[in-house]
N, C-alpha and C positions, 0 to 999 in steps of 0.2 A: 850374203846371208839373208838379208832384208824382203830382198828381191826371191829367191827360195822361199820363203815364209808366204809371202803374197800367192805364190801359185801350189803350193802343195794345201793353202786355205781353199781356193778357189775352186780344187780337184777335190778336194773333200765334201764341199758343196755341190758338186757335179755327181758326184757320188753317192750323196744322201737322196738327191730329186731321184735316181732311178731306184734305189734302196725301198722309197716308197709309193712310189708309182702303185707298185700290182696290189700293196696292202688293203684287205678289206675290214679290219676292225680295230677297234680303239684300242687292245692291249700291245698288238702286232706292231702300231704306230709308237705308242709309249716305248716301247721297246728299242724301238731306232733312235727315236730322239734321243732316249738314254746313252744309246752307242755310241752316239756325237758329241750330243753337251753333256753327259754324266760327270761325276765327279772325276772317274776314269776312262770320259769318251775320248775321241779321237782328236775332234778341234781342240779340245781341255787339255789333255797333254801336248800338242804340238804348240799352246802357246806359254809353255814354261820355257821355251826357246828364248822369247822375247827378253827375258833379261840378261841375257850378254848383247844387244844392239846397244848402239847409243840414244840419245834421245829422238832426235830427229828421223831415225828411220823405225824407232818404236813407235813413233806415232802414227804413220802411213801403214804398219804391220795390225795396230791396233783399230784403226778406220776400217780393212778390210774384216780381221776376227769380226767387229763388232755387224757389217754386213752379212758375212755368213751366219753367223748367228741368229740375227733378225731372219733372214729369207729362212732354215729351216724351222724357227717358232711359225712363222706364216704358211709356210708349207704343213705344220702339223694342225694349224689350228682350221687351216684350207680343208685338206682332209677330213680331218671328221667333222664340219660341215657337211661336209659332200654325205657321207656319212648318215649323220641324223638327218639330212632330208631323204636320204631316200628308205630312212625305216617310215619317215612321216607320210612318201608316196604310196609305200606298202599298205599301211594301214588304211588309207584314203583309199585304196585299189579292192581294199578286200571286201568283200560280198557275205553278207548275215542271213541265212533262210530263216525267214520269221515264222518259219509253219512248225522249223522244231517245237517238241515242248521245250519248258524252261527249265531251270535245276530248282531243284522246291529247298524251300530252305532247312536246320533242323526245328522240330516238335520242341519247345519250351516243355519245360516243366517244376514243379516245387524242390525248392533247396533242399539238401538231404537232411540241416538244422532242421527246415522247420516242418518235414516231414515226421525226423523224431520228436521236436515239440508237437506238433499234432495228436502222435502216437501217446506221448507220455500224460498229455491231457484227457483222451479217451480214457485209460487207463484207469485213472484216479479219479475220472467220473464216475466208473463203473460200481465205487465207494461212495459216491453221493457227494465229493468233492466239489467245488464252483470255482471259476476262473477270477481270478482278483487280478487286475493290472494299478500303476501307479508311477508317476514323472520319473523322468531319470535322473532329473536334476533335483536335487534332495537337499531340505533342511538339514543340520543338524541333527538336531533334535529329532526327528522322523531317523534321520540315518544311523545315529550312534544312542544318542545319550535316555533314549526308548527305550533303547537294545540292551541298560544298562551299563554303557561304554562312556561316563562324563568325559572332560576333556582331558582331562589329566589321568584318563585310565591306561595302564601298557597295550590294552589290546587292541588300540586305534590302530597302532603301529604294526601289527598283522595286515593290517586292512590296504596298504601303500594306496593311501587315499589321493585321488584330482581334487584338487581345492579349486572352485570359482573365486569365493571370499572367505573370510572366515569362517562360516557361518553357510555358507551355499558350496555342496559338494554334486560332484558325479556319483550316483549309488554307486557302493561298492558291492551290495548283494541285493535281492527283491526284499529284504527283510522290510525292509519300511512302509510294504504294502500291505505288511501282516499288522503293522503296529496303525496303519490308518483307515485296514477293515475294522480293528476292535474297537477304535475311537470311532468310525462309525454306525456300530451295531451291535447288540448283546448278544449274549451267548443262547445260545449254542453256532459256535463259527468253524465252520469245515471248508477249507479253500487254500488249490494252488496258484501260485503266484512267480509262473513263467515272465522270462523280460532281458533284455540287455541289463549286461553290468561292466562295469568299468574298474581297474587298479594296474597298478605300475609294474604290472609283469610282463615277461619276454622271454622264452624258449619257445623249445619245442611242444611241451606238454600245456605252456599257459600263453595268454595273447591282454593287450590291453585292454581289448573289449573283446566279452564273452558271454555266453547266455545261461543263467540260470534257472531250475527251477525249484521253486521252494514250495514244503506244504507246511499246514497248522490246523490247526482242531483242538478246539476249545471246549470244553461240556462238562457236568458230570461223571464223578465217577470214572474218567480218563487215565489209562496203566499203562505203563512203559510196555507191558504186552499187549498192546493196542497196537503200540509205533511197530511192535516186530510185524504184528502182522498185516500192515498194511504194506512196510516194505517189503516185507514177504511174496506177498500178493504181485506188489509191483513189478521184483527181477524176474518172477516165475513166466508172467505176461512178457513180459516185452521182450528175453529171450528166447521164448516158446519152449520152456522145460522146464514141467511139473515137479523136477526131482531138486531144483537150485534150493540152497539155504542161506541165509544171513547170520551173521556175526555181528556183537557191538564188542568194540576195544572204546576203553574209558579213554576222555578226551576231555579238552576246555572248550568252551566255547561260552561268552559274558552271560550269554541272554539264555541261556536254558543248564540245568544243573538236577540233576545227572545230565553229565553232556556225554557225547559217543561216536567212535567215528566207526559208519557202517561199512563193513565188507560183504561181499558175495563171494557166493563158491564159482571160480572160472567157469566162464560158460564155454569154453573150448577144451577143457581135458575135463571138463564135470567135477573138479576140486581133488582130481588125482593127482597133482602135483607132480605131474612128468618133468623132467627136466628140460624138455625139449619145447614144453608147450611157451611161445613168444611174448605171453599175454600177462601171466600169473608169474613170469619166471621161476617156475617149481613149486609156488609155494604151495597155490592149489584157491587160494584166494587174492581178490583185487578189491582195490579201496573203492566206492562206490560216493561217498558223500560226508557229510556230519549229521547228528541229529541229537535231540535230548529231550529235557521236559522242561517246559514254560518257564522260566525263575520267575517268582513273587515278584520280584522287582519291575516285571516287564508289567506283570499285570497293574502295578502299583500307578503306573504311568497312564495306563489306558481305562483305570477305574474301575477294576473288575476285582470282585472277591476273592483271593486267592482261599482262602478258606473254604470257598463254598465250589468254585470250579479249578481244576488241573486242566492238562493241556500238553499235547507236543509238537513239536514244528520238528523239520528235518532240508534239509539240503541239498542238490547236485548240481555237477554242470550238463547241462545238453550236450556239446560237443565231447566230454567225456565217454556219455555214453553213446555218442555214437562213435565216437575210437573204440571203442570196447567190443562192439556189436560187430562191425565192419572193419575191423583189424586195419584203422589209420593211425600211425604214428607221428604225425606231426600236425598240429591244431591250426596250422594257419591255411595249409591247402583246403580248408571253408571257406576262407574270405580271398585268396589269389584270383578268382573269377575262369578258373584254369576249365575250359569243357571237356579236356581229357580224363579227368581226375572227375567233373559233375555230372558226366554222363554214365559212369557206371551206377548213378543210384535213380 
């Protein structure tokens, strides 16, 4: 029996060296080995034999498995040697005409945000508007309690604010740029205030960091039919159709009172609420931003007469509107770095 074992090992081995002989690649090889040593190879099952010997001829049965074994590992690992040096000849053989031309790489170009930041800033200059910028990393007190947000107000908690310290956050909106142009300049103040902003959001429609832009306008004599028509102004521009209108639906928001959350009439069914248009889902209108009129209290903070000057600020996101514009549903294919999806703009 023992003796049987020893030569039907040895013939298997015999067997495997012509099995890959002709083979010329590494899956063709993996393949055979499998055949042999698999769980269900051929040496594999022929030494489940070994446990009806005794011990003595188990052992001389198990000297030979363990040589066949070894010589086809060697033989596989021989092989694709052989193998990788001859792609390494190949490539060493090959010939480069340097007279070709080269492959030119792709044209860079501006991120489709801050394309539409660009755009939205033109826009609102065209209003006499000025650029305000301001830290990201935000006091307090500049961030919320300005805003008329103290610590203990509920609307912090809107905000799913990054805390550095107590006292030192990540802006949650550009608001804070508004409240340290007026502490540094009197009125009359007309300025937007584009920027990264940060909060503890995550879907599809929101991202933890995302880019706002906010306006304000401080002066005399300043009417809630001022804000219509500047955002008026704004959807008409930047859609390119004279016919668009705005909506305000009454809303909260700490720091301005009348507060409002602005809508536009779909700029893809023109605010005919088809049922089919993807954008508006019927209604015929899409939510656009917030806005309102200054509260006292804001002005209270920055030292300015609410008796004698009004004022309103309003709100969007950048990538909002450009999901709007460009029919994108999902706000992170901005930041994926994907050039499939950055080349169409």
């Amino acid at each position: 029996m023992a003796e049987d074992l020893v030569s039907q090992l040895g013939a298997l081995g015999e067997e495997f060296a012509r099995a890959i002989a002709p083979l010329g690649d590494e899956q063709s090889i993996r393949d055979v080995q499998a055949r042999y040593l698999g769980k269900k190879g051929k040496v594999t099952l022929l030494m489940r034999d070994m446990g009806g010997l005794d011990p003595d001829r188990r052992k001389a049965v198990g000297a030979e498995f363990n040589r066949i074994k070894n010589a086809i590992t060697d033989a596989v690992d021989a092989r694709l040697r052989e193998l990788e040096q001859a792609v390494h000849q190949r490539d060493l053989a090959r010939t480069v005409d340097v007279t070709l031309p080269g492959r030119s790489g792709w044209d860079g170009h501006v991120h489709i945000l801050s394309q539409v930041r660009a755009e939205q800033v033109a826009i609102f200059a065209e209003l006499g508007f000025d650029i305000a910028e301001g830290p990201q990393v935000e006091t307090d007190f500049h961030n919320f309690e300005a805003l008329a947000m103290p610590k203990d107000h509920p609307a912090r908690d809107m905000q799913d604010t990054f805390y550095v310290t107590d006292d030192i956050v990540l802006r949650t909106h550009t608001s804070p740029v508004q409240i340290r142009t007026m502490l540094a300049r009197k009125p009359p103040v007309r300025i937007v205030a584009p920027g990264v902003v940060y909060r503890r959001d995550d879907d599809p429609t929101h991202s933890p960091m995302f880019t706002q832009m906010e306006g304000l306008l401080v002066d005399r004599h300043v009417r809630f039919s001022d804000l219509k028509g500047v955002l008026l102004h704004y959807v008409r521009r930047f859609f390119g159709k004279a016919t668009l209108d705005v909506r305000f639906r009454p809303s909260y928001f700490p720091f301005v009172e009348p507060g409002a959350e602005v809508d536009m009439q779909c700029a893809f069914c023109s605010g005919g609420g088809t049922s089919s248009c993807r954008v508006c889902k019927g209604t015929g209108w899409v939510e656009i931003g917030g806005s309102g009129m200054v509260d006292p209290d804001v002005f209270a903070h920055v030292g300015y007469d609410s008796e004698l000057y009004t004022g309103f600020a309003f709100g969007m996101g950048v990538e909002r509107m450009a999901m709007l514009r460009h029919g994108v549903n999902d706000i992170k294919y901005y930041y994926t770095g994907d050039l499939r999806f950055l080349r169409q703009f």
